[in-house]
C-alpha positions in Angstrom: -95.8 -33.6 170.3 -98.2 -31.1 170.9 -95.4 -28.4 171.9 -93.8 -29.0 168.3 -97.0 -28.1 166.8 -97.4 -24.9 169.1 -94.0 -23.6 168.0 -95.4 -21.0 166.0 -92.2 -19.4 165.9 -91.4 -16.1 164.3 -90.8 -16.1 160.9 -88.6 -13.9 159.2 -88.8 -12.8 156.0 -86.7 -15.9 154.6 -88.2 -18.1 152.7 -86.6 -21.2 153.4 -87.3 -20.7 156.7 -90.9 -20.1 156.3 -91.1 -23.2 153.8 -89.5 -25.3 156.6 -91.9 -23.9 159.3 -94.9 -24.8 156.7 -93.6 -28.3 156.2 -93.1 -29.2 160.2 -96.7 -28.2 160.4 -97.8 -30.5 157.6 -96.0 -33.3 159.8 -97.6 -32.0 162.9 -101.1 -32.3 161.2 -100.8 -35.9 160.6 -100.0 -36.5 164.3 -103.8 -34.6 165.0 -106.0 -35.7 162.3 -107.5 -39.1 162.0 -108.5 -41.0 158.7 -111.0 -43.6 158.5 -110.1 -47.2 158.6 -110.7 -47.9 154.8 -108.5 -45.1 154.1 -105.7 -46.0 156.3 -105.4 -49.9 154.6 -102.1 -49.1 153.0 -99.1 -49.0 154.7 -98.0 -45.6 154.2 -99.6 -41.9 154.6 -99.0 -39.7 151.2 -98.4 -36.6 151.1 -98.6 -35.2 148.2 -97.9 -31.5 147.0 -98.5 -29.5 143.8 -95.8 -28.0 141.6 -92.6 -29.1 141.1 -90.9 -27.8 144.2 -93.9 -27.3 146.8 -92.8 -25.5 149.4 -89.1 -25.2 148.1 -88.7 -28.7 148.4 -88.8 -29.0 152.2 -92.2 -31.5 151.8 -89.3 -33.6 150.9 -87.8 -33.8 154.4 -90.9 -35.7 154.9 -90.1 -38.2 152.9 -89.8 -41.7 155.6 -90.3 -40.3 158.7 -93.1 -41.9 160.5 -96.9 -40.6 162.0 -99.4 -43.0 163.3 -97.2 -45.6 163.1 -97.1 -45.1 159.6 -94.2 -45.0 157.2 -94.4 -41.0 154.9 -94.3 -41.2 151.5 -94.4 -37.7 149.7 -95.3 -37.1 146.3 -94.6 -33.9 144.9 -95.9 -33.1 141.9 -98.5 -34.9 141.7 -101.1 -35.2 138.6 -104.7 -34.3 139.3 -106.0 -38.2 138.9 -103.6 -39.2 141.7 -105.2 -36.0 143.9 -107.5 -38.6 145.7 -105.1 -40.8 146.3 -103.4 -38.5 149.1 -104.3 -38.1 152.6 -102.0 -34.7 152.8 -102.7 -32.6 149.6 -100.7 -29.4 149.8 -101.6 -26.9 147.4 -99.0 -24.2 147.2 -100.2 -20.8 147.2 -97.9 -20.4 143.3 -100.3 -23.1 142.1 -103.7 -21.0 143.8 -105.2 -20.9 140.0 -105.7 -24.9 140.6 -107.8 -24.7 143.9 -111.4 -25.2 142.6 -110.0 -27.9 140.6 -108.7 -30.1 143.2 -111.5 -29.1 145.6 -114.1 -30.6 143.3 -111.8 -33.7 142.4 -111.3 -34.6 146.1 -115.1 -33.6 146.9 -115.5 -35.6 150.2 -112.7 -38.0 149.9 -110.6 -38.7 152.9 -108.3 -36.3 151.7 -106.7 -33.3 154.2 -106.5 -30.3 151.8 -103.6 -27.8 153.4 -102.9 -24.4 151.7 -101.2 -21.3 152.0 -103.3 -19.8 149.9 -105.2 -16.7 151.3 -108.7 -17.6 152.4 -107.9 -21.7 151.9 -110.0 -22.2 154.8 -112.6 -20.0 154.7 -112.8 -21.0 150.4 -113.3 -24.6 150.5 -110.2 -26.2 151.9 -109.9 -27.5 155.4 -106.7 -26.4 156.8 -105.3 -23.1 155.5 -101.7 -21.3 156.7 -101.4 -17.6 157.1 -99.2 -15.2 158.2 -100.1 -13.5 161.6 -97.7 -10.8 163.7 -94.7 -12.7 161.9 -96.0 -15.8 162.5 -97.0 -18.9 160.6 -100.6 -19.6 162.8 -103.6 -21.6 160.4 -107.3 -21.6 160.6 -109.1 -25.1 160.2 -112.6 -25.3 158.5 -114.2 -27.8 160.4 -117.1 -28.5 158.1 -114.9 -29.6 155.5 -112.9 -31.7 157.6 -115.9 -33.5 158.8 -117.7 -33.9 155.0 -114.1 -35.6 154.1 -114.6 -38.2 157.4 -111.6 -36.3 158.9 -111.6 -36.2 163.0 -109.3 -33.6 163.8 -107.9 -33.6 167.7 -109.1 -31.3 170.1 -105.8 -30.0 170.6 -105.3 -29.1 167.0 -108.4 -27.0 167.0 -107.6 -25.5 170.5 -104.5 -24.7 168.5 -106.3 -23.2 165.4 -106.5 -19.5 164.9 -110.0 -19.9 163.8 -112.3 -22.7 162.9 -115.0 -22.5 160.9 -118.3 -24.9 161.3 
């Protein structure tokens, strides 16, 4: 599992392609962060994206596959009272204008903010995606991972471009 998550492949300047990469390393992050019990009582883990195509649609491909023994259900777009109702929230970088919002509405709810919004990480979020030497890499902000009750693995932050305390 770990090797998907290092393929940090190069990514040309198609979009789909980039989408996809993003998406496989929203999968990959639910393989590498944990969620506390209480937040893990249903049956399924939501992801849950903002817009009406996040990421082109390829969150979709999520849609049943299976992380922690748990059945994916994506939800995409999603309204801001359902925000803390997500365990993945993906905030697209088209929808940047809505960040403060939903980082106030989740506060320290179990909830794993992802972006590709420049600065996501360094601005509030916890995991942000970035484009480095052609390649999709992401920077974690530990502090806010930890104020949500979020363990993240040691490989995923051995993996992490930076992390922030």
């Amino acid at each position: 599992m770990l090797a998907t998550l290092c393929c940090i492949v190069p990514v040309r300047a198609d979009t789909a392609t980039e989408n996809r990469v993003k998406a496989s390393f929203v999968f990959n992050f639910l393989k590498y962060v944990e969620w506390p019990a209480a937040a893990m009582s249903g049956s399924d883990i939501r992801v849950c994206g903002l817009g009406q195509q996040p990421l082109s649609g390829e969150l979709q491909q999520l849609q049943g596959r299976q992380a922690q023994g748990h059945a994916i259900q994506v939800r995409a777009p999603v309204r801001p009272d359902e925000w803390r109702d997500c365990h993945v929230l993906f905030v697209p970088a088209s929808e940047q204008r809505q960040v403060d919002a939903v980082l106030r509405a989740v506060g320290q709810t179990p909830v794993l903010t992802v972006s590709d919004s420049a600065d996501f990480a360094q601005t509030g979020g916890i995991i942000g995606l970035k484009p480095s030497a052609g390649r999709i890499r992401f920077d974690i902000n530990l502090g806010n991972a930890r104020r949500a009750s979020l363990n993240m693995s040691s490989h995923l932050l051995r993996l992490a471009e930076e992390v922030r305390q």
